[in-house]
py3Dmol code that shows the C-alpha trace and the ligand (Angstrom):
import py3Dmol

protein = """\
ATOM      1  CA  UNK A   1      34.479 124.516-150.945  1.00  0.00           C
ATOM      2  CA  UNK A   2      33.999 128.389-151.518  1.00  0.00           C
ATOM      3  CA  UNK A   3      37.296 130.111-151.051  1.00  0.00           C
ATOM      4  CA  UNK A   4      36.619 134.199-151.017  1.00  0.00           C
ATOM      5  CA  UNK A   5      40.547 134.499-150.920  1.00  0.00           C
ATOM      6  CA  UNK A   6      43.502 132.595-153.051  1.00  0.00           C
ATOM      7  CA  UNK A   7      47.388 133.995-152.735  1.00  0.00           C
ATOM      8  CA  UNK A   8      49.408 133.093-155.001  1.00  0.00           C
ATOM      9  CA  UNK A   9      52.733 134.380-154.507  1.00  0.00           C
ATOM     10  CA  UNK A  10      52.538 137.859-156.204  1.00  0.00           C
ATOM     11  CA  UNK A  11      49.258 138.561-155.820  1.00  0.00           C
ATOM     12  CA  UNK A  12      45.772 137.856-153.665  1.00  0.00           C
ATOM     13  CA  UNK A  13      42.917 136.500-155.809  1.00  0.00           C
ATOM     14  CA  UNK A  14      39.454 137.620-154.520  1.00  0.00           C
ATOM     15  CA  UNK A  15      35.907 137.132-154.885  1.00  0.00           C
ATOM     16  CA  UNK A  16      34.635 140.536-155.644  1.00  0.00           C
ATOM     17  CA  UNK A  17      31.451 140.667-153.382  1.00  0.00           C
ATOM     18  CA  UNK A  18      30.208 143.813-154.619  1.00  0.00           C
ATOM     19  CA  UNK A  19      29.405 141.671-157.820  1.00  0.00           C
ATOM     20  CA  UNK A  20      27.428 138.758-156.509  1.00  0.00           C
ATOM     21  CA  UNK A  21      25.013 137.472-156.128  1.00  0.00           C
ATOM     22  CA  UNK A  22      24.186 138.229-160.473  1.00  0.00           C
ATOM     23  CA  UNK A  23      28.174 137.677-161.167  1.00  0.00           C
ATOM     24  CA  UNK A  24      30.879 135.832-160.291  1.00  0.00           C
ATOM     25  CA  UNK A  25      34.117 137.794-160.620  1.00  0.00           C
ATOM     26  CA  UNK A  26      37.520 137.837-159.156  1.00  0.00           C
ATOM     27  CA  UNK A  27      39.802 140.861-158.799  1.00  0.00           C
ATOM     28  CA  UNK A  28      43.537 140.371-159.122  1.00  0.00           C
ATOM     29  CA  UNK A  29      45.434 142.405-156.441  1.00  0.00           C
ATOM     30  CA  UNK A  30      49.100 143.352-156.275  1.00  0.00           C
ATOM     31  CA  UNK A  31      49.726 146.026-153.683  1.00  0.00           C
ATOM     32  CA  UNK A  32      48.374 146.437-150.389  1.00  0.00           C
ATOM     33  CA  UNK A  33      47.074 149.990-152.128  1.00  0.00           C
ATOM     34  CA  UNK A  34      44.408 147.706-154.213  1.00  0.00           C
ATOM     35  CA  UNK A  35      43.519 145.734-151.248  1.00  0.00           C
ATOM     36  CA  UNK A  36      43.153 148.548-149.265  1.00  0.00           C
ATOM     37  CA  UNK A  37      40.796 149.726-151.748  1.00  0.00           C
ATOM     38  CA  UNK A  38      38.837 146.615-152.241  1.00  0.00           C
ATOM     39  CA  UNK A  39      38.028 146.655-148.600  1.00  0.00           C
ATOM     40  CA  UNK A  40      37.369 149.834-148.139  1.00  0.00           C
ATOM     41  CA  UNK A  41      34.407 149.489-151.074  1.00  0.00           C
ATOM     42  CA  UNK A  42      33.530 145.577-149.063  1.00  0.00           C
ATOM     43  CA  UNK A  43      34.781 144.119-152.025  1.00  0.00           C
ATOM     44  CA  UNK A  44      36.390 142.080-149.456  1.00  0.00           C
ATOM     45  CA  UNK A  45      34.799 141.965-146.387  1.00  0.00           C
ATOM     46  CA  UNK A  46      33.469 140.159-143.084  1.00  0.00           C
ATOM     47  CA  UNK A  47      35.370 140.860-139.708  1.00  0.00           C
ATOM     48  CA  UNK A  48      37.605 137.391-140.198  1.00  0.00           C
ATOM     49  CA  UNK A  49      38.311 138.088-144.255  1.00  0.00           C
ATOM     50  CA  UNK A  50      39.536 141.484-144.231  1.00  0.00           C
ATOM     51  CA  UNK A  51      42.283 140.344-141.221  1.00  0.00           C
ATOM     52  CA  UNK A  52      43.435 138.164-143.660  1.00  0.00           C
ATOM     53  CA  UNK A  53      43.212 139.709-147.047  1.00  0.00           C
ATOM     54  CA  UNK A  54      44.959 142.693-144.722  1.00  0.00           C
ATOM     55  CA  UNK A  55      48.224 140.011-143.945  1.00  0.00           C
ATOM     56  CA  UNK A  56      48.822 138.989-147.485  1.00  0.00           C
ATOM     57  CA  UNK A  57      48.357 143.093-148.433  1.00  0.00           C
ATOM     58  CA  UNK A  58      50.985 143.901-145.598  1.00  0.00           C
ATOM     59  CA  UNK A  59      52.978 141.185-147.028  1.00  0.00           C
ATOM     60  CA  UNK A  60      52.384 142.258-151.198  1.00  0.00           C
ATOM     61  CA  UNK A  61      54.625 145.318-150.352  1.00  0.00           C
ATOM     62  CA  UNK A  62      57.056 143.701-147.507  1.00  0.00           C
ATOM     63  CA  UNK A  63      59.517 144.613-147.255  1.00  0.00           C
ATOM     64  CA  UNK A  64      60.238 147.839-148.343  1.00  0.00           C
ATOM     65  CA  UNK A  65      56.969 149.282-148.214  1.00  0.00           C
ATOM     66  CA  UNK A  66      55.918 147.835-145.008  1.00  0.00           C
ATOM     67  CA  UNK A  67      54.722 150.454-142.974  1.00  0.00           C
ATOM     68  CA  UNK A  68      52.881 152.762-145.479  1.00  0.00           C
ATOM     69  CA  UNK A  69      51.208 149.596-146.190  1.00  0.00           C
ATOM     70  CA  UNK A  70      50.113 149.238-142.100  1.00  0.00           C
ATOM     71  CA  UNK A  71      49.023 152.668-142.408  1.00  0.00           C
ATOM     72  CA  UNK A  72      47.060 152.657-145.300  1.00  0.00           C
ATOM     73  CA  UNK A  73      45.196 148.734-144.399  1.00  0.00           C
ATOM     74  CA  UNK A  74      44.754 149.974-140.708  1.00  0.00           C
ATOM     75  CA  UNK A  75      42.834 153.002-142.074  1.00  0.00           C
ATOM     76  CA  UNK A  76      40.169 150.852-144.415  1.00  0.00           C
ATOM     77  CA  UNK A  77      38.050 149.772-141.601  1.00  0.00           C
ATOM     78  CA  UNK A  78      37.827 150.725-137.720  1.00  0.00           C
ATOM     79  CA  UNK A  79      35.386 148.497-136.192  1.00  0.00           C
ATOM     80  CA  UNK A  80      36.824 144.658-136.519  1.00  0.00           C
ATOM     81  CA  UNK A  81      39.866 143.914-134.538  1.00  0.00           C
ATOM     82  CA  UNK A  82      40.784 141.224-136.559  1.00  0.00           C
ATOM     83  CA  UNK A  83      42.261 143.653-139.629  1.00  0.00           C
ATOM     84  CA  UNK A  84      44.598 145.821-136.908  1.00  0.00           C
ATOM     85  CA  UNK A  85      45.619 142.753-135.323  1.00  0.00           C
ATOM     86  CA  UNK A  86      46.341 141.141-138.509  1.00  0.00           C
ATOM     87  CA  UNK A  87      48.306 143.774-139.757  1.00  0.00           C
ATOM     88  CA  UNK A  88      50.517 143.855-136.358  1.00  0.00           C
ATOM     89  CA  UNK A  89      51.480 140.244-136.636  1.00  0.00           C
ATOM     90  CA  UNK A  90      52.367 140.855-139.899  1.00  0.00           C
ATOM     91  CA  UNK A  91      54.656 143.734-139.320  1.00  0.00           C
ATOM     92  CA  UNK A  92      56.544 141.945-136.189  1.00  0.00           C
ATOM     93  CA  UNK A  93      57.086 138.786-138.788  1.00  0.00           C
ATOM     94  CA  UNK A  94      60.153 137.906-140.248  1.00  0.00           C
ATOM     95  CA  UNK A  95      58.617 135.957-142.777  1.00  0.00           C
ATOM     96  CA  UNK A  96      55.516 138.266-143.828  1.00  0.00           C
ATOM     97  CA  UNK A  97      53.840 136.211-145.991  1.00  0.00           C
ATOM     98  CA  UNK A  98      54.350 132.590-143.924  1.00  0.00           C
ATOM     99  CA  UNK A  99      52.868 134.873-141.320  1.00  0.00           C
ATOM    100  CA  UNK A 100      49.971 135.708-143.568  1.00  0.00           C
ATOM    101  CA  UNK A 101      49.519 132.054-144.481  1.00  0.00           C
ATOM    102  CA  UNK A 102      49.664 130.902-140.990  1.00  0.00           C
ATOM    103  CA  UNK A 103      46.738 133.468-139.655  1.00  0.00           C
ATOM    104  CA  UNK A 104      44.650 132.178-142.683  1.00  0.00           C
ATOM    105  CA  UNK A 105      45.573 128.243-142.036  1.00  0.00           C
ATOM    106  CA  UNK A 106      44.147 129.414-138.062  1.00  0.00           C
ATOM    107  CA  UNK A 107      40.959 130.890-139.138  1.00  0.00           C
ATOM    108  CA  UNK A 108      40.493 128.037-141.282  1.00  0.00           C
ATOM    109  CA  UNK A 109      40.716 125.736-138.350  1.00  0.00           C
ATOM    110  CA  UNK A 110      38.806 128.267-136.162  1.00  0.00           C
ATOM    111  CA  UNK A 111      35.555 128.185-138.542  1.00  0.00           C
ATOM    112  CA  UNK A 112      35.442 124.273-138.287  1.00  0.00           C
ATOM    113  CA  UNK A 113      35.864 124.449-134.316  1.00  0.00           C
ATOM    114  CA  UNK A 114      33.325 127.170-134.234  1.00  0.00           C
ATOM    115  CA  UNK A 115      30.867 125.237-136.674  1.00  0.00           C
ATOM    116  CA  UNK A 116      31.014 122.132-133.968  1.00  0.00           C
ATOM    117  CA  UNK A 117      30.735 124.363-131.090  1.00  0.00           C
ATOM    118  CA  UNK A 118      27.695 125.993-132.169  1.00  0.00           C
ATOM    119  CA  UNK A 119      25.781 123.331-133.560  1.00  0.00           C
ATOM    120  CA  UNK A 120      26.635 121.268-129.878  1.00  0.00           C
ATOM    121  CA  UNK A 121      24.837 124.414-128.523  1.00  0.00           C
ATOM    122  CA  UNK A 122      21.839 124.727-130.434  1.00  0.00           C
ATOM    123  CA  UNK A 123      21.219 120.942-131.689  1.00  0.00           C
ATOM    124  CA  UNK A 124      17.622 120.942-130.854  1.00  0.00           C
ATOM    125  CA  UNK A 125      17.058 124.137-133.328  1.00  0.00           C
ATOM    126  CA  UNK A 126      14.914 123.555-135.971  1.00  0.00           C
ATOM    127  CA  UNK A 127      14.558 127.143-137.485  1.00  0.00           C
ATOM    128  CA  UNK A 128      17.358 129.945-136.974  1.00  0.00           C
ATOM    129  CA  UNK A 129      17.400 133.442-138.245  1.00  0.00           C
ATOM    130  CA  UNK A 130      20.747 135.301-138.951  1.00  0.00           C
ATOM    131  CA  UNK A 131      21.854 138.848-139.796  1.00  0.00           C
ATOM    132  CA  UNK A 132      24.311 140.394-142.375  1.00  0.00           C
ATOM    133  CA  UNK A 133      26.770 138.179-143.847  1.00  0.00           C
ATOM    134  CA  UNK A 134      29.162 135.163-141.960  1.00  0.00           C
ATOM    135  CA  UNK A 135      29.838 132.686-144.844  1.00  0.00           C
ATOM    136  CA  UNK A 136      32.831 131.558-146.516  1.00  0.00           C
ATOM    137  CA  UNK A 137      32.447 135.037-148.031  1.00  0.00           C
ATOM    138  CA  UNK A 138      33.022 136.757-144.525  1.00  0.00           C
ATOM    139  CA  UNK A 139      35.788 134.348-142.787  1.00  0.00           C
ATOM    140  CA  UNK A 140      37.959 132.018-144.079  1.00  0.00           C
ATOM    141  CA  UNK A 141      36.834 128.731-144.078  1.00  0.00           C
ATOM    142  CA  UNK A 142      33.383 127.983-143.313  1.00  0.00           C
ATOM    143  CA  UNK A 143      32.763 131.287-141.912  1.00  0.00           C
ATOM    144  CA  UNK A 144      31.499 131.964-138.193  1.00  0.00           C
ATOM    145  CA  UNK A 145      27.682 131.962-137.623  1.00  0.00           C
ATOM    146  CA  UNK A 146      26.798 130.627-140.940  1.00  0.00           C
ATOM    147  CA  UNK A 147      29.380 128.040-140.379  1.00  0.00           C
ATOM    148  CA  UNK A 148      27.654 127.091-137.092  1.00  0.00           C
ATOM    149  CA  UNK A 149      24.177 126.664-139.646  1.00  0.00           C
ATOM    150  CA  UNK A 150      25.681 124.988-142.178  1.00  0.00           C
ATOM    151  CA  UNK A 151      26.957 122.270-139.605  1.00  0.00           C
ATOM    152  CA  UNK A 152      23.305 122.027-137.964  1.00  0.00           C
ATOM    153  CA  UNK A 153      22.107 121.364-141.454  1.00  0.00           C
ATOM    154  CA  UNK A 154      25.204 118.403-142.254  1.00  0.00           C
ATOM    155  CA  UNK A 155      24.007 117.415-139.120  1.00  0.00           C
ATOM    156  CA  UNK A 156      20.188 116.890-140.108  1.00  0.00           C
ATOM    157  CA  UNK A 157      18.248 118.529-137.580  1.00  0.00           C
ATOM    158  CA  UNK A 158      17.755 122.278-139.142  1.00  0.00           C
ATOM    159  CA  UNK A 159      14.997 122.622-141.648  1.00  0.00           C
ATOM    160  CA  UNK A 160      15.585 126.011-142.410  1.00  0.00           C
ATOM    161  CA  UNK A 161      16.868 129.827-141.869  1.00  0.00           C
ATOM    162  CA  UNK A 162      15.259 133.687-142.048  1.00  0.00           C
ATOM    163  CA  UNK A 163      18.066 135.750-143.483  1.00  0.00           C
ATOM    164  CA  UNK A 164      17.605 139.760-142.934  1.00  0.00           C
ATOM    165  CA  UNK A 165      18.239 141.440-145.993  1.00  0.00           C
ATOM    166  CA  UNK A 166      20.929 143.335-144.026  1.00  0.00           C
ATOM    167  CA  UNK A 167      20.106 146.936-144.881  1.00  0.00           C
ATOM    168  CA  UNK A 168      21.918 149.412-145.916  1.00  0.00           C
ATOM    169  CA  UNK A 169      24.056 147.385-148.501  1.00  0.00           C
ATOM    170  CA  UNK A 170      21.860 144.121-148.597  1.00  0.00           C
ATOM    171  CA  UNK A 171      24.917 141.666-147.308  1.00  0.00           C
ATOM    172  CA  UNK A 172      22.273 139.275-146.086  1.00  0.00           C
ATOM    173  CA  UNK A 173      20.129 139.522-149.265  1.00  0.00           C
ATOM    174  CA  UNK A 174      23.255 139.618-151.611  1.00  0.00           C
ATOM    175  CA  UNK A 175      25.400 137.076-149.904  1.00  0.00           C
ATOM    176  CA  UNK A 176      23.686 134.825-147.223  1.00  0.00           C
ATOM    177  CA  UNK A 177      21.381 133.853-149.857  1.00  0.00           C
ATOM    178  CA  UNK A 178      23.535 133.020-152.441  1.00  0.00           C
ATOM    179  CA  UNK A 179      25.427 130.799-149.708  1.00  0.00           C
ATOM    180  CA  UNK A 180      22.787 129.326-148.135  1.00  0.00           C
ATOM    181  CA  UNK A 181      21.779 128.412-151.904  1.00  0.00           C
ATOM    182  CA  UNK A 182      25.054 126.934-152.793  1.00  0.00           C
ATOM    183  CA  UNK A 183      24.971 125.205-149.452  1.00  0.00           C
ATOM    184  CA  UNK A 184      21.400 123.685-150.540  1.00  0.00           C
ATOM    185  CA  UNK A 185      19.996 125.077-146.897  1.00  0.00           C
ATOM    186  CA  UNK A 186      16.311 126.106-146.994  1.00  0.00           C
ATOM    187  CA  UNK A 187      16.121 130.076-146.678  1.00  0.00           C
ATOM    188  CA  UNK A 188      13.818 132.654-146.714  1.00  0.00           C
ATOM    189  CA  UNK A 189      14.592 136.561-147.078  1.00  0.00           C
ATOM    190  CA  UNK A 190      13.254 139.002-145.187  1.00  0.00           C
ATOM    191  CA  UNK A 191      13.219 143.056-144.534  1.00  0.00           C
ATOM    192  CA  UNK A 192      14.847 143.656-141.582  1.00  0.00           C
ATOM    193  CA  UNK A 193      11.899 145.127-140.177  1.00  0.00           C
ATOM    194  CA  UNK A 194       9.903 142.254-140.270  1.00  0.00           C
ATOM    195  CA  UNK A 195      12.898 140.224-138.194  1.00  0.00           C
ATOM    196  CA  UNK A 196      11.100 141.130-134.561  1.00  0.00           C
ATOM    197  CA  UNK A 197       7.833 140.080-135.279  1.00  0.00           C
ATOM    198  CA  UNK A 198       8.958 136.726-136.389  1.00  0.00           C
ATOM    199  CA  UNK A 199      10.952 136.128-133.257  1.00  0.00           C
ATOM    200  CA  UNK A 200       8.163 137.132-131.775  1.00  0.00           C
ATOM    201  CA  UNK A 201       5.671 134.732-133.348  1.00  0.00           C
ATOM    202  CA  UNK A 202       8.238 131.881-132.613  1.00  0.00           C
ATOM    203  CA  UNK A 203       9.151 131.363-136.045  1.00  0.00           C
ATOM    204  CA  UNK A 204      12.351 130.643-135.490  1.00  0.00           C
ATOM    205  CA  UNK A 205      13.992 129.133-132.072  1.00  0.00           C
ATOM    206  CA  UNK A 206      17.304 131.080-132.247  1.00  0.00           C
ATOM    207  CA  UNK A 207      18.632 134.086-133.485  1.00  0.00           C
ATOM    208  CA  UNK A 208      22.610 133.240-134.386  1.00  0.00           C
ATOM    209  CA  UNK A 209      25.369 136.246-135.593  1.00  0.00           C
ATOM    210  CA  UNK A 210      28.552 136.857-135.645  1.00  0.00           C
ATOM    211  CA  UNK A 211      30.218 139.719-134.915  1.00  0.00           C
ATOM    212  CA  UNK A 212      33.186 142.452-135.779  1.00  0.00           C
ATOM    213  CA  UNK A 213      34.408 143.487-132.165  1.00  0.00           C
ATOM    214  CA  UNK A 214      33.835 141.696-129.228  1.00  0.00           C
ATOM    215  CA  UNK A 215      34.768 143.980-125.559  1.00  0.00           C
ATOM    216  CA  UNK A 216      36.746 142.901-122.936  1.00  0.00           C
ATOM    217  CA  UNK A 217      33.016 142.421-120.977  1.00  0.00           C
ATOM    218  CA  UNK A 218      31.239 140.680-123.714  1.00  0.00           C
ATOM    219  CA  UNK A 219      29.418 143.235-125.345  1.00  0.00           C
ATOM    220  CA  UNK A 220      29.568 143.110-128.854  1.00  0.00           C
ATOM    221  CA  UNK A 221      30.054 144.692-132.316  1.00  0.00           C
ATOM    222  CA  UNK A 222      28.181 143.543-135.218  1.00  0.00           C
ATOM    223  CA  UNK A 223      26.187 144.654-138.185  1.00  0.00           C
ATOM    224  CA  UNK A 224      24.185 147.405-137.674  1.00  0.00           C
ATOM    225  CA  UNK A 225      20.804 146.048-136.671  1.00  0.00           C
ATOM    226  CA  UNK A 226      21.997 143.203-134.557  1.00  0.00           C
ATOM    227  CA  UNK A 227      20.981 145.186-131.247  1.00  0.00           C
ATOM    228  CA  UNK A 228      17.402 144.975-132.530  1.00  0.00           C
ATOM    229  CA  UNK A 229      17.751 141.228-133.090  1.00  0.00           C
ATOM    230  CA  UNK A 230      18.722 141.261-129.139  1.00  0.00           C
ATOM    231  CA  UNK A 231      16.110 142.767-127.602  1.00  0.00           C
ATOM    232  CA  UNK A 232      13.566 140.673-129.153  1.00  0.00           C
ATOM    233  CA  UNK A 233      15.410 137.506-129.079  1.00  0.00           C
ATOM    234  CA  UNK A 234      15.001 138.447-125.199  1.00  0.00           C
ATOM    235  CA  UNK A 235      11.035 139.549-125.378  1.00  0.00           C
ATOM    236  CA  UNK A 236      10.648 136.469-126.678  1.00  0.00           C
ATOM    237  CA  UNK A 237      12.874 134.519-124.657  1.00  0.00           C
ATOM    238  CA  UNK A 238      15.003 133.009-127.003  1.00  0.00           C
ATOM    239  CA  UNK A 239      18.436 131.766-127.248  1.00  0.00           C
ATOM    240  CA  UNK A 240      20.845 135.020-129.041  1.00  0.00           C
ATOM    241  CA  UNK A 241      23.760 133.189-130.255  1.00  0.00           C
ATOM    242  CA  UNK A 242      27.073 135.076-131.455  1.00  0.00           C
ATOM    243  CA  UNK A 243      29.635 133.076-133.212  1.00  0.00           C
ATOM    244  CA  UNK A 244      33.027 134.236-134.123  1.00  0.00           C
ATOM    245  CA  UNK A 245      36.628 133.431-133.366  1.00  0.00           C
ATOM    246  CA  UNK A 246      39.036 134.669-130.487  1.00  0.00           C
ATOM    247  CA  UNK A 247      40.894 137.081-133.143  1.00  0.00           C
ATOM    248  CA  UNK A 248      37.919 139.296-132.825  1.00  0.00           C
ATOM    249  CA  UNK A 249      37.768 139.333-128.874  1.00  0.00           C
ATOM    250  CA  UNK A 250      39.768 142.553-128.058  1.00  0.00           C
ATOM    251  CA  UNK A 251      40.912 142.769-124.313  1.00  0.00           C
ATOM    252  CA  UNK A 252      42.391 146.609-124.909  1.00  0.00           C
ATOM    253  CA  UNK A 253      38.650 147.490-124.966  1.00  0.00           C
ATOM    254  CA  UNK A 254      36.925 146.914-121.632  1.00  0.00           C
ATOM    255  CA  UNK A 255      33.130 147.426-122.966  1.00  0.00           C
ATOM    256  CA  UNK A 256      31.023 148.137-126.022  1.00  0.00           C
ATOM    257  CA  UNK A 257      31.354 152.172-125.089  1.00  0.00           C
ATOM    258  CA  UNK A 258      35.317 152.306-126.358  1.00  0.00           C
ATOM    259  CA  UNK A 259      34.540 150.199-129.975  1.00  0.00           C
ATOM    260  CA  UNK A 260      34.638 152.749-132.976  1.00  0.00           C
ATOM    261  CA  UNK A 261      31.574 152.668-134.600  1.00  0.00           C
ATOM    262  CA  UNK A 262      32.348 153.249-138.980  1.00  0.00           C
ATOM    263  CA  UNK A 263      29.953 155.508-140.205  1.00  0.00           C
ATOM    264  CA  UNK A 264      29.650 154.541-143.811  1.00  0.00           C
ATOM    265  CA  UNK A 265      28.747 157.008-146.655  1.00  0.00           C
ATOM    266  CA  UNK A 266      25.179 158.585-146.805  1.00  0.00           C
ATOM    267  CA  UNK A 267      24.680 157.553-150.523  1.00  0.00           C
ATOM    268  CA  UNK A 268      24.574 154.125-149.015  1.00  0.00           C
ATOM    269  CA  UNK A 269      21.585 154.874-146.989  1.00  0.00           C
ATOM    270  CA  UNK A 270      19.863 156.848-149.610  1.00  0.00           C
ATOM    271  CA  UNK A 271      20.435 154.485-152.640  1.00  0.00           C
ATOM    272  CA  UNK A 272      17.742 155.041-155.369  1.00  0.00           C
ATOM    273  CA  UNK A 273      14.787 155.750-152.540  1.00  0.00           C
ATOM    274  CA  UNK A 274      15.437 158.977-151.415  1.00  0.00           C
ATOM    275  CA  UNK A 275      16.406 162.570-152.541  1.00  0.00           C
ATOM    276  CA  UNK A 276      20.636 163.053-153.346  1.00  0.00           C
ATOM    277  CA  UNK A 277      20.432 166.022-150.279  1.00  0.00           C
ATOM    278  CA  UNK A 278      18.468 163.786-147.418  1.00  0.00           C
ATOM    279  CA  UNK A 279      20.795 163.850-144.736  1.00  0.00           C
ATOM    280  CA  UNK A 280      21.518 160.609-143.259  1.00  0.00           C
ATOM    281  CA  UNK A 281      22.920 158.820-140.942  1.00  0.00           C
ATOM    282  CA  UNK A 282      24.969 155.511-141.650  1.00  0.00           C
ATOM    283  CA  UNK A 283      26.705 153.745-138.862  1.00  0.00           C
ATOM    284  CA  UNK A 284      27.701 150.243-140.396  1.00  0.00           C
ATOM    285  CA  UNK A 285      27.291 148.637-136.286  1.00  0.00           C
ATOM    286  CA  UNK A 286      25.727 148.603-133.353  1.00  0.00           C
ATOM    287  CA  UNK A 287      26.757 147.291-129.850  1.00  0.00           C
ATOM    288  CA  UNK A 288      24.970 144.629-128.227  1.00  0.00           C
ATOM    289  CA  UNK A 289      25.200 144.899-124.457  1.00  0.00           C
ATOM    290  CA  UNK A 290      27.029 141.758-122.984  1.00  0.00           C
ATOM    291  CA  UNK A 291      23.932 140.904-121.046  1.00  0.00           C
ATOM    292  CA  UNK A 292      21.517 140.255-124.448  1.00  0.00           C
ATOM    293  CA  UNK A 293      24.053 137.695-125.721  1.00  0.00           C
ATOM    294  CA  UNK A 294      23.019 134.027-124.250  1.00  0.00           C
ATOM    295  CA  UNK A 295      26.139 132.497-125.606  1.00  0.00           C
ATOM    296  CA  UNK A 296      29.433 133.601-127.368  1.00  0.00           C
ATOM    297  CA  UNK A 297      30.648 130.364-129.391  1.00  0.00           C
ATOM    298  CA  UNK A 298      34.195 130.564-130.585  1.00  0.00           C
ATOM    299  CA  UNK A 299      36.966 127.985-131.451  1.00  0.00           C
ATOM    300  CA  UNK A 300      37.666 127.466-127.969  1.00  0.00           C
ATOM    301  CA  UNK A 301      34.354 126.507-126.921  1.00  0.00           C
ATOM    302  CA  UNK A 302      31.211 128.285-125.542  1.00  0.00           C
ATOM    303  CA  UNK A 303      31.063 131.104-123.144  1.00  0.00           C
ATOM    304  CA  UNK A 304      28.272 133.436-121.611  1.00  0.00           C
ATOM    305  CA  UNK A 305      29.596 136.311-121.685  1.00  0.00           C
ATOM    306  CA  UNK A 306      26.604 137.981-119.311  1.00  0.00           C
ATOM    307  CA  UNK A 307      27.793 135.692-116.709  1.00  0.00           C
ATOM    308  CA  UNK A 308      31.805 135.439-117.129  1.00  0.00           C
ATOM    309  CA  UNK A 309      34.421 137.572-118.591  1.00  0.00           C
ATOM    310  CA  UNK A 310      35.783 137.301-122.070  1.00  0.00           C
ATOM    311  CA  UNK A 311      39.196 136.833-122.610  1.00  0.00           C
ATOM    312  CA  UNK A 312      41.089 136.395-125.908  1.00  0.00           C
TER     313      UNK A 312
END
"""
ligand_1 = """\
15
MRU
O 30.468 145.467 -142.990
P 30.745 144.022 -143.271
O 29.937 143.466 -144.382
O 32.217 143.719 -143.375
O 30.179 143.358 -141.986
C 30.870 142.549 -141.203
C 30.092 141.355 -141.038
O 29.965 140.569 -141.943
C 29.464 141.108 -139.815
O 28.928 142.062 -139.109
C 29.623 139.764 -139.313
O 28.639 139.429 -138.469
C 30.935 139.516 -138.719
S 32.084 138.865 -139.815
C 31.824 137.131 -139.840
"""
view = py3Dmol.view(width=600, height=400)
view.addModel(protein, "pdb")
view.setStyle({"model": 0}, {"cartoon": {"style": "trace"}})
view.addModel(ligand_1, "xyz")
view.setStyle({"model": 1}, {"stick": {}})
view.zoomTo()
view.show()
């Protein structure tokens, strides 16, 4: 099985996702300083991965450097919970890196609970389109929403997925694909403009993400774009599924209005399209109002968060 993350001991072995899909590389990191760095540039990413990648950096410089290194991994990335919860438990451990190893060994055994959950839920789906990135390259283990697809398909009733290219920095395009490829799942890429009219047209009978921050009532956090994906999985009438486990459920924040939004660099945004001095603007999520989301699917089961309050 794909494993994005490997510690060794002295250092954490990663897939470096700004390579893939055209190479296969792994960076070799020793201080919480290089996994701070790797990421901050989504070398390591997906709300689940970088709480974990954040433990074994916390625990690379434990224990002498411990709290620089909390500083400096809190700082890579604001939106996901999971990475300044992560760090916490690390920091309160006596044993950093068995504490490490034991919030990887959870999210492990959260992807497979959230993979049964969610294809319980949505058995009679035939066709599902999905947003950004929630692989084995995102969470540990089988990942979160993807996970929940790659059960359906074990399961034999899914014939295929839309994956949105993910715009600005092409996660879906990049990564999805080349999972959904190694899984053998039939895929087809899209813009992410085209996503609404094919939920419209009933091209798909479910629209399933995960998600980065999930508020005390339900809304949620997730790649920018996902909001869209809400609001027509609603025209249309169809099921808006968001998978992810209860480390990224944060009861300190009591709605979508208190999550910290990144705003990414503008270089993203402009790429090779569009003149060096456009201004732009680049937040990396959007919030989903509670009342969009049909069903929240995590390890401990399924929830609607419209209806009933979230708790972690
Ligand atoms: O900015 P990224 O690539 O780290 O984005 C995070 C995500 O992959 C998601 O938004 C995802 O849905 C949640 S993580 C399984």
């Amino acid at each position: 099985m794909l494993q994005a993350l490997r510690f060794d001991g002295d250092a954490l072995r990663a897939i470096d996702q700004t390579a893939l899909p055209f190479e296969e590389r792994q960076l070799v990191l020793h201080s919480a300083d290089e996994v701070a760095d790797a990421i901050r540039r989504l070398a390591i990413r997906g709300a689940p991965l970088i709480g974990v990648a954040a433990a074994y950096g916390v625990a690379l410089d434990a224990p002498d450097g411990i709290e620089a290194a909390c500083e400096t991994l809190r700082s890579t990335r604001p939106t996901a919970v999971n990475l300044a919860r992560a760090v916490d438990r690390v920091r309160a451990a006596a044993d950093p890196v068995a504490e490490a190893r034991a919030i990887e060994a959870e999210e492990i055994a959260n992807s497979d609970a959230i993979a049964a959950h969610g294809a319980d839920l949505l058995r009679d789906a035939r066709r599902i389109l999905t947003h950004c990135n929630t692989g084995a390259l995102a969470a540990p283990g089988r990942g979160t929403a993807l996970a929940v697809i790659a059960e359906l398909f074990s399961r034999g009733g899914l014939q295929g997925v839309i994956a949105t290219e993910s715009r600005p920095l092409l996660q879906g395009a990049r990564l999805t694909v080349w999972e959904l490829r190694r899984l053998g799942i039939p895929h087809e890429l899209v813009v992410d403009s085209a996503a609404a009219g094919l939920i419209a047209s009933g091209t798909v009978d479910a629209v399933v993400v995960g998600c980065d921050r999930v508020a005390a009532n339900g809304d949620v956090a997730n790649k920018v774009g996902t909001y869209g994906l809400a609001l027509a999985a609603q025209a249309a009438e169809m099921p808006f599924v968001v998978a992810g486990p209860t480390s990224t459920i944060d009861p300190d924040c009591p709605s979508g209005a208190s999550i910290v939004i990144e705003e990414r660099s503008a270089d993203e945004v402009r790429r090779d399209f569009a003149l060096p001095d456009t201004p732009c603007r680049n937040p990396a999520f959007d919030v989903t109002p509670a009342a969009l989301v049909t069903a929240l699917v995590t390890e401990q089961g399924v929830r609607r968060p419209g209806r009933e309050p979230v708790r972690a």
